[in-house]
N, C-alpha and C positions, 0 to 999 in steps of 0.2 A: 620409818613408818611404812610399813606395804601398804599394797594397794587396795586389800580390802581396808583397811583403818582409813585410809585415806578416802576410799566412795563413803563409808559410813557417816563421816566427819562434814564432808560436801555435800551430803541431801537434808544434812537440817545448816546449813552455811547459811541460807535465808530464812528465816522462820515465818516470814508472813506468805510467803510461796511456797515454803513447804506446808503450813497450816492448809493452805487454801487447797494444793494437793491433797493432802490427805484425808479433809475431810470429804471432798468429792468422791476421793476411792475408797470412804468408811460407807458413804447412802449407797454407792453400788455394789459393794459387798455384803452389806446386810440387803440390799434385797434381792440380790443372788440368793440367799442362804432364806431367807423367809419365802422366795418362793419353793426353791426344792422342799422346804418343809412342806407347804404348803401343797406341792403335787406328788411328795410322796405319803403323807395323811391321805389326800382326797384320794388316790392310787388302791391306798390300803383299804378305805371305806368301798371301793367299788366291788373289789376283791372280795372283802367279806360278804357285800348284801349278795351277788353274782352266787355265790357258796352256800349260803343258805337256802337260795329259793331255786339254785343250777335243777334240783333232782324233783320241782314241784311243779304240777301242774294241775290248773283248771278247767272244771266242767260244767258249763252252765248252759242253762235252757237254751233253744236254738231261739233267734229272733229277737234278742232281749235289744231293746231300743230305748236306751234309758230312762226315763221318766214316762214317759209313753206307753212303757211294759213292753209286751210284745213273747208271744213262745207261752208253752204248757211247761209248769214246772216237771223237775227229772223226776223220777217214781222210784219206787221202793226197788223194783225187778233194774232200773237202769244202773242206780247205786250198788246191787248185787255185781251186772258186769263189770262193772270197775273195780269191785275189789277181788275179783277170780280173773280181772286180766293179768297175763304175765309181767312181773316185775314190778308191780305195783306190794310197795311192804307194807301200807297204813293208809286211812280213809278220813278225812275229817268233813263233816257235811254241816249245811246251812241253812235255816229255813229263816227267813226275816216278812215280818205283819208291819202293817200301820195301825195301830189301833187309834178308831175315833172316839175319843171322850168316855161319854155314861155309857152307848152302846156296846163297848166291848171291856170296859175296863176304869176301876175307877181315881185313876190316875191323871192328875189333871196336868196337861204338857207343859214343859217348861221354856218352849220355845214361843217367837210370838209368831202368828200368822201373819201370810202375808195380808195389806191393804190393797184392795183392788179399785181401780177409779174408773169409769166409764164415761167419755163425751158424749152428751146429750145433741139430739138436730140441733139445738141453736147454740150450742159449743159450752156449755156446763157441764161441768162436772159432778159426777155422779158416784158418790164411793157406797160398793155394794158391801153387803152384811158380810161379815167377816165370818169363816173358816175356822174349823178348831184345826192345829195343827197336831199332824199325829204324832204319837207315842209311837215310837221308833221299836220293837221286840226281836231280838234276836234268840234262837231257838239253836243253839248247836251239840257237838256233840265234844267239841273243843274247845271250852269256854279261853281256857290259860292263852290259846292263840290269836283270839280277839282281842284280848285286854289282859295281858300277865300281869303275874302276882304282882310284882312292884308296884302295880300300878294302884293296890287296894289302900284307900287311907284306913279302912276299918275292916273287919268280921276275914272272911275266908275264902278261898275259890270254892264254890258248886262245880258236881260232878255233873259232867255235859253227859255221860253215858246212859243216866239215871233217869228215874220218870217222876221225882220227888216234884211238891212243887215249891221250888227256891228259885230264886234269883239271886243276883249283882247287880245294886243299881248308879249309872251315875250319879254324879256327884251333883249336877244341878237341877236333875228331876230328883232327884231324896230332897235335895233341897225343898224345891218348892212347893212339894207334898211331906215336909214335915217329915221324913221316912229315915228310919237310923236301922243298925242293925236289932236283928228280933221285930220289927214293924210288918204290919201287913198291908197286905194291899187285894184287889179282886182284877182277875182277870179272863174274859168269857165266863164268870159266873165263880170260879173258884177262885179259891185264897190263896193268896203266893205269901211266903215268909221270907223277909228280908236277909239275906246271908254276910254278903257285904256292899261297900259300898268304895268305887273308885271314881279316878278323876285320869283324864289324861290330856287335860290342858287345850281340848279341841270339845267346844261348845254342842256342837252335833253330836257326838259319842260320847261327852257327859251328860247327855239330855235323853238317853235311850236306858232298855235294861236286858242283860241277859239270864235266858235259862235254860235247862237239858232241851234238848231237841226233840226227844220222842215225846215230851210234857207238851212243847208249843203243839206240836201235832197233832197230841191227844185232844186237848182243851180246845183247839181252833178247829177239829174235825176235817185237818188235812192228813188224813193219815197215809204215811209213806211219802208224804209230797218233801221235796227239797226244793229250795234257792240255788244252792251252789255246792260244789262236790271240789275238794283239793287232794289229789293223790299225790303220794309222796314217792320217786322212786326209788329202786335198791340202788342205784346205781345212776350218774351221771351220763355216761355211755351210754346206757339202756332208752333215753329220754325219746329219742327222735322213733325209733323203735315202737316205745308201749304209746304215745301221741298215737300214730297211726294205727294203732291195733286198738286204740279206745276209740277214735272217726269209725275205724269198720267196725266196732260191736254196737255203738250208739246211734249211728246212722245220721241221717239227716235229721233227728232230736233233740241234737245237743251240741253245741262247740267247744272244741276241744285246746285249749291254748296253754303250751310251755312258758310258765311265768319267768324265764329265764328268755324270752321274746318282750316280757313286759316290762320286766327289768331294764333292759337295752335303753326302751323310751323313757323310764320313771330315772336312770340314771345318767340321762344328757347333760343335765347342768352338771354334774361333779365332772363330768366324762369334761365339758367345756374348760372346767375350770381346772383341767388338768393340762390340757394344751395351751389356756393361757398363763399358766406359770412358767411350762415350759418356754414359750416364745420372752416372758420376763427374765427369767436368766439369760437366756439367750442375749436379749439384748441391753439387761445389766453388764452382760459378760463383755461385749463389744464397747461400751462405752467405757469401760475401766481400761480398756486394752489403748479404746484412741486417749484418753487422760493422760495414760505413762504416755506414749509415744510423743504425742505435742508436747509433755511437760521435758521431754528427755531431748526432742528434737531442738527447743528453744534453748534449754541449756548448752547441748554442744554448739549451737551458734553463739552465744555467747562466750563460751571459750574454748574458742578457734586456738588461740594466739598461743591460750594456755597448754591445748594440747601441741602445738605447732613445737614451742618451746620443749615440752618435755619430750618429742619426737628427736628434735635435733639434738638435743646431749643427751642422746642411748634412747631412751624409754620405746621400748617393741610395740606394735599395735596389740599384741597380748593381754601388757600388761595395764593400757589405755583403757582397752575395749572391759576387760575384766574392771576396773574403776567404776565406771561408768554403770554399768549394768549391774555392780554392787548399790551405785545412788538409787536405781529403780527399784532396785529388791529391797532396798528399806524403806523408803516410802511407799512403796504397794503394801509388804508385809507390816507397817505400821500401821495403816487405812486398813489392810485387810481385819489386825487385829482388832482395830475397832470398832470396823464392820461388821464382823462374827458378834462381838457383844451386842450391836443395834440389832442386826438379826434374831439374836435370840431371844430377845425382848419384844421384838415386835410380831417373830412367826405365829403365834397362838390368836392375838386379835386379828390380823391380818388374815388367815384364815379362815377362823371365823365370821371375818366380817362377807368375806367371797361367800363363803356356802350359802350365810345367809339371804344376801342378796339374788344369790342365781335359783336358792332352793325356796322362795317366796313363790313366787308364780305357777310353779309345779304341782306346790303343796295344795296353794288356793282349789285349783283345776282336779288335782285329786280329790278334793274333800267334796267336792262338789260331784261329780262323778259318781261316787261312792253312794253321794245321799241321794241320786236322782234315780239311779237304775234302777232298774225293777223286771220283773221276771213275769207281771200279768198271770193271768188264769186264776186268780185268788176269789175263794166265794166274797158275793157282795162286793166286787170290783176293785178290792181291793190289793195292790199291789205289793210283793215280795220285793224286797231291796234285797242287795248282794250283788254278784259276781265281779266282772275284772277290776273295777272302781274301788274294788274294798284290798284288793291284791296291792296294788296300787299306791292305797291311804299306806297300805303297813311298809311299804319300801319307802316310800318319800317320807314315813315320820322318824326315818335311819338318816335322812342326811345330811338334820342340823345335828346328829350326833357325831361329829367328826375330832378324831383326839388328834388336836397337831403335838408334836413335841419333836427339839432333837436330837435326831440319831447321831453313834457313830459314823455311822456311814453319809447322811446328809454334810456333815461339820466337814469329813473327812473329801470328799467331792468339793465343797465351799472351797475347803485351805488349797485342794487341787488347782481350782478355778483361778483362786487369786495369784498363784505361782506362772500359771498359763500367762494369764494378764500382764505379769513383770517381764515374761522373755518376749510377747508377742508385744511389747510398748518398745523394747531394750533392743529389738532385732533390726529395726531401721536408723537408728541414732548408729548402733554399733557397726554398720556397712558404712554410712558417714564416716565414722572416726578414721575407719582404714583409708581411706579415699585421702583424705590431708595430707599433705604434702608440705613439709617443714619451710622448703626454700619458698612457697607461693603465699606461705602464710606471713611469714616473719617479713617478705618483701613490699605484702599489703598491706599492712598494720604493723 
């Protein structure tokens, strides 16, 4: 029998120590391998969002202090400079109203207003008349980018270029004005026809409606006026370039922000939950290593005598140290095998469950953002919603879409990992071995 037969046949010799082995080196093997999963998905999602919005940026009114308003909306002539600056290949613009009620439109909202209570001198409570809350109108000239096709349960996308007067209306405002496709509705006085109707599972933006952009502008008598301005560039290179050449043509009217700047901040949690995967293998990776070693170090003390014995008739520290560190390689690559199967069963929830938790607070704080801002200077004091808050919504509603699966190469890293873990468990028992000494063993026992 050699001595590999020999270590193979010795690391299952005990089976209730080698069970308890193994299965300790199968939870840290699987969650080595569900974390790499785990930070190479979230890795991959940052990469993609980073890539899509690397070459965009926004321009919105100077001043805008969220719900407060704040700044004159951008004008027809500022719109014109941004699309005759250099390197700028496409224009997509925004004008957003708050429509109150019967005055502007007769769509009755589908949100509730807020309750307001006032303490009285002698500490009563006073709840004032309530509020209508507005109807939310977005005016662009890129409907599919506010809310994509997928997102339609019925009818079609409107053309944002066009002066027709259609809409898209969420899903919970069709709702609760009865509104399907072919429905109409009034808006500043005219009639809008219902085109389609979407939902995107966020209460606020199913509660709103959109339509062409020169239509909201026509009808509401802002004409030329915009919310917010996204230029797309030719080129990723070019970014830091056309930013500064849209500050100097816009001046002190407008602020100019690379959403590849707002990206940064909207993708911290994935960014987090990337280094705490890392640090999780990491110290999966360490605890598997101390497992072998104590499990290997208690073995060669237990046979001392054994090896002492097969020292003293012939057996080289060779063919010892080779035994030995065959019993580790079977039970790490046993645990490791079973750990790869836990891992791979558990990397999808486990990811998911991370994104979800870290990308909750984000999302909250973007939605919110989004619905407060406002751009002020609107007749009747009414404020234009949009700029960086809505950039914002549309990255953070990317990062509970994260696909874990795994790769060749994550599994292939994992089997790496668990191999590392059997020589760096195998490498202090094996410096023991050589150290024994046949005459000091067989003298003491």
């Amino acid at each position: 029998m050699n001595v590999v037969t020999r270590g193979i046949r010795s690391a299952l010799r005990s089976p209730l120590r080698s069970g308890a082995i193994i299965a300790m080196l199968a939870i840290s093997t699987g969650l080595i391998l569900a974390m790499l999963v785990a930070r190479s998905s979230v890795n991959a999602k940052i990469e993609e969002v980073k890539a899509s919005v690397a070459t965009q940026v926004t321009i919105n009114p100077a001043g805008v202090q969220g719900g407060m308003g704040g700044g004159d909306p951008l004008t027809a002539d500022q719109v014109a400079k941004i699309k005759n600056t250099a390197h700028v290949s496409s224009v997509a613009a925004t004008l957003t109203d708050q429509l109150t009620g019967n005055d502007n439109t007769s769509l009755n909202p589908s949100l509730d207003p807020p309750k307001i209570h006032i303490m009285g001198p002698s500490g009563e409570s006073t709840q004032q008349p309530e509020q209508k809350a507005p109807v939310i109108t977005t005016g662009t000239t890129t409907p599919s980018s506010t809310v994509t096709e997928d997102k339609l349960t019925s009818g079609v996308m409107i053309d944002g270029t066009g002066t027709e007067r259609v809409a898209i209306v969420g899903k919970k405002l069709a709702e609760k004005n009865n509104l399907s496709v072919g429905s109409t509705f009034t808006l500043y006085g005219e009639t809008f026809t219902v085109k389609g109707i979407f939902s995107t599972d966020n209460r606020f933006q199913d509660s709103s409606l959109i339509v062409p952009l020169a239509t909201l502008q026509e009808v509401s008598d802002q004409s030329g006026e915009v919310s917010t301005v996204t230029a797309t560039i030719d080129n990723s290179d070019n970014v830091a370039s056309t930013v500064t050449a849209l500050k100097e043509a816009l001046g002190d009217k407008a602020d100019v922000t690379s959403q590849e700047e707002q990206a940064e901040t909207t993708l911290a949690p994935l960014t987090s939950i990337a280094d705490l995967a890392l640090g999780g293998v990491i110290a999966a990776t360490i605890a598997g290593a101390v497992i072998v070693l104590l499990a290997m170090v208690m073995v060669v003390r237990e046979r001392r005598r054994e090896i002492g014995v097969i020292k003293a008739i012939g057996g080289t520290n060779r063919s010892i140290v080779t035994q030995f560190i065959t019993e580790g390689l079977t039970l790490t690559i046993i645990g490791g095998i079973v750990g790869l199967g836990i891992g791979i069963a558990t990397s999808g929830p486990l990811t998911q469950s991370l994104v979800s938790n870290q990308s909750t607070n984000s999302s909250q704080t973007g939605n919110t953002q989004g619905l407060v801002r406002g751009t002020g200077g609107s007749p009747g004091g009414m404020m234009r919603m949009g700029g960086p808050g809505a950039v914002t919504n549309q990255i953070s509603a990317n990062l509970t879409s994260v696909t874990s699966s795994v790769t060749p190469q994550t599994f292939a890293i994992s089997s790496a990992i668990v191999i590392l873990i059997a020589i760096i468990g195998s490498a202090v028992p094996a410096w023991t071995i050589a150290r024994i000494r046949p005459a000091e063993v067989l003298r003491t026992e």
